[in-house]
C-alpha positions in Angstrom: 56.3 -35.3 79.9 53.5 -33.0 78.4 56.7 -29.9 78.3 58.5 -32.0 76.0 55.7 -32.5 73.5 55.5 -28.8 72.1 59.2 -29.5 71.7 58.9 -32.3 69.5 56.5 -31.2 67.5 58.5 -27.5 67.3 61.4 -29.9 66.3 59.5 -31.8 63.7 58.4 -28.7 62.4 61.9 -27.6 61.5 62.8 -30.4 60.1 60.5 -30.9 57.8 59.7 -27.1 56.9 63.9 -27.1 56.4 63.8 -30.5 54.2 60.8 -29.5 51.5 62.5 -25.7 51.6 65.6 -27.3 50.8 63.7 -29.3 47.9 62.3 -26.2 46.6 65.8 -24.4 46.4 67.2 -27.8 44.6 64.3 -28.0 41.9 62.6 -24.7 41.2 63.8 -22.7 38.2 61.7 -19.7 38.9 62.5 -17.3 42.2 59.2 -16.1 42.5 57.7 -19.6 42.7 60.5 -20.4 45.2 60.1 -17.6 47.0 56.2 -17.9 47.5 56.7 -21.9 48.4 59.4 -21.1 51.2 57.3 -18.6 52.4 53.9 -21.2 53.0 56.1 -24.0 54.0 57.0 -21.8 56.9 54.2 -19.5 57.9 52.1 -22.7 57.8 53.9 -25.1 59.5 53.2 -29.1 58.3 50.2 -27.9 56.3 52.4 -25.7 54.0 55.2 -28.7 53.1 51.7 -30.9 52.5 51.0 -28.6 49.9 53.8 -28.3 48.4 54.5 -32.0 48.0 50.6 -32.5 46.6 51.0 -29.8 44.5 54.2 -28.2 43.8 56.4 -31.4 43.1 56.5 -32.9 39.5 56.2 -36.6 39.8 56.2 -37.3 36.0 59.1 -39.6 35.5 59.7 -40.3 31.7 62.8 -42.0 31.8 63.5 -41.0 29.0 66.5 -42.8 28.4 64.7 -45.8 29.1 62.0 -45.3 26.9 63.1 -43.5 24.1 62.6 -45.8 21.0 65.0 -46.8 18.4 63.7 -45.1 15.0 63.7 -47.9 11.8 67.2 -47.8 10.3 65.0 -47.0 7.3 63.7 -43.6 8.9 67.5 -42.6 10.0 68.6 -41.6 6.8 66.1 -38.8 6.7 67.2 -37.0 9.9 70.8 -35.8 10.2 72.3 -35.9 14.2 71.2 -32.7 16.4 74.8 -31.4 15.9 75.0 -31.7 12.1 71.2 -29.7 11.6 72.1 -27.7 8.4 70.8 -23.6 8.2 67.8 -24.1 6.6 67.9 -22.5 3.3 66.8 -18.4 3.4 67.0 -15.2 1.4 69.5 -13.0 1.7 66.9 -11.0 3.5 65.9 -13.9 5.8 69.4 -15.1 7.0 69.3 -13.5 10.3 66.2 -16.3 10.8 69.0 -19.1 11.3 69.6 -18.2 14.7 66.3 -19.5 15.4 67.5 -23.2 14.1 70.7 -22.8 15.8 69.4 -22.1 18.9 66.5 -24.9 18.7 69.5 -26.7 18.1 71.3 -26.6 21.0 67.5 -27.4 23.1 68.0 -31.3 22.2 65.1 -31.0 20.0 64.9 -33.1 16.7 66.6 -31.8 14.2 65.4 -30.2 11.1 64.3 -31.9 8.3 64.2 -30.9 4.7 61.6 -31.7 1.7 58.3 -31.3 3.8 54.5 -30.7 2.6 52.5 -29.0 5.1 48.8 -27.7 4.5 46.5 -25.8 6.5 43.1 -26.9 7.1 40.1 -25.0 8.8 38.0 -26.9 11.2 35.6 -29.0 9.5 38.0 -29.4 6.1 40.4 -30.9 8.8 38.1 -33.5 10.1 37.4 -34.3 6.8 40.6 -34.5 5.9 41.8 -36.8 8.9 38.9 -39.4 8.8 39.2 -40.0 4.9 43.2 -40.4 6.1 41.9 -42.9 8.6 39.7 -45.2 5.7 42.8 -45.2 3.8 45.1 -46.8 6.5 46.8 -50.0 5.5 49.3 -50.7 8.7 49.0 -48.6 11.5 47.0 -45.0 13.1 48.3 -43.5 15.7 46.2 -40.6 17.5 46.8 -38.7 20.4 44.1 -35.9 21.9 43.7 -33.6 24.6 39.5 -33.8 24.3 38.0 -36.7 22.5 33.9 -36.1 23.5 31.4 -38.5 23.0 29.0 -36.8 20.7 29.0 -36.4 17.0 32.4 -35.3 16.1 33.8 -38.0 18.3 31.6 -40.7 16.8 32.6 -39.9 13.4 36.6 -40.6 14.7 35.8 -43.7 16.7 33.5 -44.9 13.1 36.2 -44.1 11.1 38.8 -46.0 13.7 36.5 -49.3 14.2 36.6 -49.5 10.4 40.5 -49.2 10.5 40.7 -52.2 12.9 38.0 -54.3 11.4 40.3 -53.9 8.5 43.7 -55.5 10.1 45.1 -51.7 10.4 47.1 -51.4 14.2 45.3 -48.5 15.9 46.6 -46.6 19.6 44.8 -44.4 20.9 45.8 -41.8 24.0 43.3 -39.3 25.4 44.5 -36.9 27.9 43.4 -38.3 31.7 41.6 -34.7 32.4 40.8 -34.2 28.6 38.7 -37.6 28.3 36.5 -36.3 31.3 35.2 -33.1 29.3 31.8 -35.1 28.3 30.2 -37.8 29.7 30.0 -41.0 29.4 34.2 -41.0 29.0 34.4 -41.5 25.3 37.1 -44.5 26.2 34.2 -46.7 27.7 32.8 -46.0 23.6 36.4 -47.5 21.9 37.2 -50.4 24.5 33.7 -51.5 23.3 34.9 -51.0 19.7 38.0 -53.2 20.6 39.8 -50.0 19.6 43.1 -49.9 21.7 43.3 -47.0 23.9 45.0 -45.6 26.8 44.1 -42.8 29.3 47.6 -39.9 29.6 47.9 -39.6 33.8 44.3 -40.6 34.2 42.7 -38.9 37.0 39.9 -40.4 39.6 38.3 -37.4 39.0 34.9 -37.6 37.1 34.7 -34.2 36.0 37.1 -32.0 33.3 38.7 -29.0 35.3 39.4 -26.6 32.9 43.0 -25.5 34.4 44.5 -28.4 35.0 48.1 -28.9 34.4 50.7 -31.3 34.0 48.5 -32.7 30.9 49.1 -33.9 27.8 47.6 -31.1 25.5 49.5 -32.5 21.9 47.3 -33.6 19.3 49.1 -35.7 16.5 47.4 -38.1 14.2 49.7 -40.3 12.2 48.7 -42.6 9.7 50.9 -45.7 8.4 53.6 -43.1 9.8 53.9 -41.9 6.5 50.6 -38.8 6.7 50.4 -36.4 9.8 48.1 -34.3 11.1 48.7 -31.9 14.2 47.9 -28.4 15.1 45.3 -27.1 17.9 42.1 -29.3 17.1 40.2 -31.6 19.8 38.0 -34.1 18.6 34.5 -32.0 19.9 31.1 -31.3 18.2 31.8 -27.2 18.4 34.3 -27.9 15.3 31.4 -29.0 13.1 30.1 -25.9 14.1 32.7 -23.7 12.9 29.8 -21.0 11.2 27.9 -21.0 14.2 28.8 -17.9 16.5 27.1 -18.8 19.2 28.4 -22.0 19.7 30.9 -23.1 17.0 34.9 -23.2 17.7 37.2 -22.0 14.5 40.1 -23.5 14.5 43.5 -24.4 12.1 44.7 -27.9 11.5 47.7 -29.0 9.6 48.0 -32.1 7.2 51.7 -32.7 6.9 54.0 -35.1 4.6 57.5 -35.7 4.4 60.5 -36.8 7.0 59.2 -34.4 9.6 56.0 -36.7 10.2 58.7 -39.0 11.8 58.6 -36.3 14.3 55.4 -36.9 15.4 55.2 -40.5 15.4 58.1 -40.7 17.5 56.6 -38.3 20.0 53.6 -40.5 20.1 55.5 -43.3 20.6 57.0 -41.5 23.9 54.2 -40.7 25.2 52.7 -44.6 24.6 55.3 -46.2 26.1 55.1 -43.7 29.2 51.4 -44.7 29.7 51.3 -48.5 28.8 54.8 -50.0 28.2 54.5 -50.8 25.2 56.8 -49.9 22.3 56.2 -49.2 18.8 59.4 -49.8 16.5 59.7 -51.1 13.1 58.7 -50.1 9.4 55.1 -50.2 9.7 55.5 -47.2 12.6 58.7 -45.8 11.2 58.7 -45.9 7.5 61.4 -44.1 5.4 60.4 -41.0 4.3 61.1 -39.0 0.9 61.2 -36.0 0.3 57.7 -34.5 -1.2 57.8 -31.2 -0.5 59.9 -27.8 0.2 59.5 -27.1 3.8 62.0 -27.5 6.1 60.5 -28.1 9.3 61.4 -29.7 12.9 59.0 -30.7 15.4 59.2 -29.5 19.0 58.4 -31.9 21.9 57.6 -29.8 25.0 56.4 -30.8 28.7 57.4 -30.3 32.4 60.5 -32.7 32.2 63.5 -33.1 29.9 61.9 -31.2 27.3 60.8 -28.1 29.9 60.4 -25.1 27.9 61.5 -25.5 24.0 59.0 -24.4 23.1 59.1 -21.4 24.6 62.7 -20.7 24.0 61.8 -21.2 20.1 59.6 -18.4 20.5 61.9 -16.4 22.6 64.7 -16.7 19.6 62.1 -15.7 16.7 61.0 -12.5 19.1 64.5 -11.7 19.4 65.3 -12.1 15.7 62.5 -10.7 14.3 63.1 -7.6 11.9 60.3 -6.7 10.0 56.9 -8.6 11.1 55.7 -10.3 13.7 52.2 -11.9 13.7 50.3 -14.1 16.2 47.0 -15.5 16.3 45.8 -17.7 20.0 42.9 -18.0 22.2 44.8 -17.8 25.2 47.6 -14.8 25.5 48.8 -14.3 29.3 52.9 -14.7 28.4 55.0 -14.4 31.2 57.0 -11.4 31.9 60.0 -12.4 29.9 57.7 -13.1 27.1 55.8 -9.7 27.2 59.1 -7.7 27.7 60.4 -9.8 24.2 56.9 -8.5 22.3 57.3 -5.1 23.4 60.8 -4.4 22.8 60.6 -6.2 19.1 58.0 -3.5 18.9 59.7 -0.6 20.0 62.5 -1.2 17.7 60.2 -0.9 14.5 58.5 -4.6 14.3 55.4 -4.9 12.9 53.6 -6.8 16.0 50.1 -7.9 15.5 48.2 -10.1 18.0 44.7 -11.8 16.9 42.6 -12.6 20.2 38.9 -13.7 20.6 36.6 -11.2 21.2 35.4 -13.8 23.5 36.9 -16.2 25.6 35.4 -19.3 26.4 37.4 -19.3 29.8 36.7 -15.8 31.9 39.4 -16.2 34.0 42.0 -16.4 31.4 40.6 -13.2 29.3 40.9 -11.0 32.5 44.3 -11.6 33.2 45.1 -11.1 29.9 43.5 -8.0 30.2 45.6 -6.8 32.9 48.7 -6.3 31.3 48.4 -5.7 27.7 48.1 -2.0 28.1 52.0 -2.8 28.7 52.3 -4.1 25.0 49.8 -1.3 23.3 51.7 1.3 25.0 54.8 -0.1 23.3 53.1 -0.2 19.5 52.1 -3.3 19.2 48.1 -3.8 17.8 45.9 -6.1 19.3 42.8 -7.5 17.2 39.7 -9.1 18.8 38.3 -11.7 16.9 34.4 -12.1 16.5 32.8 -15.1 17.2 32.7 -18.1 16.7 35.5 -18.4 19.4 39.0 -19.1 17.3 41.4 -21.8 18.9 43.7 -21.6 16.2 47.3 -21.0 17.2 49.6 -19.8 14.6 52.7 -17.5 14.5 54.7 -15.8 11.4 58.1 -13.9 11.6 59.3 -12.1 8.2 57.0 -13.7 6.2 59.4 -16.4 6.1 59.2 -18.4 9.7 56.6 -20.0 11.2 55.1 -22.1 14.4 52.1 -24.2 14.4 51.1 -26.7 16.9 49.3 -27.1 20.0 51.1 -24.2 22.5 49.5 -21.5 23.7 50.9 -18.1 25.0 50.4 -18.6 28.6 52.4 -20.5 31.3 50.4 -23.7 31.6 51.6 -24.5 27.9 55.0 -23.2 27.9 55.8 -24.4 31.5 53.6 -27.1 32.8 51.7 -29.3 30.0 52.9 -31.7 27.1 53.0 -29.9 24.2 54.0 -30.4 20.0 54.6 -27.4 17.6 56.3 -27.7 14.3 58.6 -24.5 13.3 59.0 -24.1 9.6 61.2 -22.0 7.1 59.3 -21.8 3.9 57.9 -18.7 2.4 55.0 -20.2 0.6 53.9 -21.4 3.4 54.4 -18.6 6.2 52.1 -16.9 3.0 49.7 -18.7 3.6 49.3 -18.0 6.9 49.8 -14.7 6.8 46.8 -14.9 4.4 44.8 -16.8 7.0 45.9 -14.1 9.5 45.1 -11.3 7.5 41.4 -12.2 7.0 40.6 -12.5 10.8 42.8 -9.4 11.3 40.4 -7.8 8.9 36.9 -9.1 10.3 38.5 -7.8 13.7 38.1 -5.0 16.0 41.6 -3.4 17.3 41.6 -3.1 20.9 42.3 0.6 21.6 45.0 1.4 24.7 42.2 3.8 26.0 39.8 1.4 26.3 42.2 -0.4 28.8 43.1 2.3 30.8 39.6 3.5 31.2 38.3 0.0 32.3 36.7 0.9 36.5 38.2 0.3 39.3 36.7 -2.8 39.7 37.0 -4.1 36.6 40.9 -3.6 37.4 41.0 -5.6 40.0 39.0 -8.3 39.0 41.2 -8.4 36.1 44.3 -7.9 38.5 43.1 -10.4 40.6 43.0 -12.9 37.3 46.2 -12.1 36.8 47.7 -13.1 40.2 46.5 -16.7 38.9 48.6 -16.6 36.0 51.1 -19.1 36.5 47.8 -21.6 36.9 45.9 -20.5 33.9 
């Protein structure tokens, strides 16, 4: 009898070594990812499909058919069917842009709206700007954050919120599960006390942030009487009312937006609501009609690890590609994937202006090394990479042509494009690609430019710390 164990278990091994394989060839999209799961499912029999069910398996089940909302028959009217989209208006110079909006298009994104108002605001002028929306409320706020601390930035919200409900206004709340653990006490212990409504993305048992998490919801979109928007890369944290301070401020860009494209928002909100608490938000006082008050034409872009995997990054792939005179970028975290960097460099070596604005200074080490590993790649191809000084800059913008433009939450690394919830807006207007450009130019010009020599004559060690970094990329 004790033969015939080692040839049960060998047995067992197979079969379940063969089953999560089989799962990996069904459900993974990328070979290497595939490849590198196959290969620990095997080599490490029983402990290697463990791991890959805890960790390589996307449980997040949005049924999305189920839970997508109706939109007010008041709101329709402002947004044509996916399939109708209209080219946005351009220049003769600028036409070659509407292959961007076509190919969005196709994604299953919504579809593009015209007569839009969309300002950028710098750190503290966005709080500002977002609490005074917030006293002004008469129906209904909705927020949703990656980070909402419990310290002074976060108190002025949850103030500002309390008032909103004392007044009658319908407030929801949703704070990323991970996100809500980056101070302590949770800042959702603070607005249940408040009797402020509010509901934890994938909450984790977890009591501590981890600053590489994924699979979280990373949007930030404030909507208020689903009429004013607000989105862009801004947490609720104290650092932001410290934009001035180098040693410990974050600078960052925010965007107050008006006009049918706000519907955009709400209704990604409402998604993500009804995902976490069943509970939907339709009707007028959530989905308004919308005029138009403005001359943007914008769309926003809903992006996670389910039916919306990678639109945003497949927006950015079509601007790369179509990109003929000028591309800039401004982030705080750059470690694109190959297909990504190959897109960068070629636009370069065909003529394109491309300029990349980085921090001087990460606030997460890991993610600065492996970006340091391979961007010797894009300087050797002509594009210029700028190191901001401190304070550390979160903003995350991007202009192509002077003309195009993508603002949101995204970053240029996997764990955005690939593995969190994410919400950018892409815009055609050239007043307000201008703008940015503006914005882009000053911290362009208080910037060093990171020199190709300085990378290739970084020690041996430093090279494989940053290599090492690198390997991690797909986490980071």
């Amino acid at each position: 009898m004790s033969a015939v164990w080692p040839v049960l278990v060998a047995i067992c091994a197979i079969l379940v070594a063969g089953s999560a394989s089989a799962h990996v060839i069904l459900h993974k999209r990328d070979v290497r990812a595939a490849i590198g799961w196959v290969g620990l499912i095997w080599l490490v029999p029983f402990a290697g499909a463990g791991l890959y069910g805890l960790l390589g398996i996307n449980r997040i089940q949005r049924r999305a058919a189920e839970l997508r909302l109706h939109r007010s028959a008041a709101a329709e009217p402002m947004a044509l069917s996916a399939g109708e989209a209209p080219v946005p208006p351009l220049r003769a110079e600028d036409r070659h842009l509407a292959a961007i909006a076509r190919l969005v298009d196709t994604t299953g994104a919504y579809p593009l709206t015209a007569g839009n108002a969309i300002e950028p605001l710098a750190s503290t002028a966005a709080y500002d700007a977002m609490i005074e929306a917030i006293a002004r409320a008469e129906r209904t706020v909705a927020m949703s954050t990656y980070i909402f601390d419990n310290d002074r930035a976060g108190r002025l919200f949850a103030d500002a919120l309390e008032a909103a409900v004392a007044r009658g206004v319908v407030v929801r709340v949703l704070i990323d599960g991970v996100g809500a653990r980056y101070s302590f006490p949770p800042m959702t212990g603070n607005l249940r006390a408040r009797a402020i409504p509010v509901a934890e993305f994938l909450p984790t048992f977890v009591p501590v942030h981890m600053a590489y998490a994924n699979l979280r919801n990373h949007r930030k979109i404030l909507v208020i009487d689903g009429r004013v928007g607000f989105t862009g890369g801004m947490n609720v944290r104290r650092t932001h009312l410290l934009a001035a301070d180098r040693e410990n401020g974050t600078a960052d860009t925010h965007f107050r937006i008006e006009g049918p494209v706000v519907a955009h928002l709400m209704s990604t909100f409402a998604d993500d609501w009804t995902f976490c608490v069943g509970e939907g938000l339709p009707g007028p006082d959530w989905f308004p009609p919308l005029g138009a008050v403005g001359d943007t034409v914008a769309r926003g872009i809903a992006a996670g690890p389910d039916e919306d995997f990678e639109r945003i990054r497949y927006a950015i792939l079509a601007a790369l590609s179509q990109a003929q005179r000028r591309i800039r970028i401004v982030t705080p975290y750059f470690v694109p994937e190959p297909m990504l960097m190959t897109s960068l460099a070629l636009a370069a070596m065909r003529g394109v202006e491309v300029d990349i604005c980085l921090p001087r200074r990460n606030n997460l080490r890991l993610v600065q090394w492996a970006s340091r590993a391979k961007i010797g790649q894009l300087l050797a191809a002509g594009c210029r990479v700028w190191q901001t000084p401190p304070p550390f800059d979160h903003s995350k913008l991007m202009t192509v042509d002077g003309t195009w433009s993508l603002i949101g939450s995204a970053n240029w690394d996997q764990r955005s494009l690939r593995l969190n919830f994410e919400f950018n807006v892409e815009c055609y207007d050239e007043a307000l690609a201008a703008r940015l450009d503006v914005l882009i130019d000053g911290k362009r010009d208080a910037s060093r430019p990171l020199p190709l020599d300085a990378i290739e004559k970084r020690s041996l060690l430093v090279k494989l710390r940053d290599g090492t970094a690198w390997l991690l990329s797909p986490y980071l």
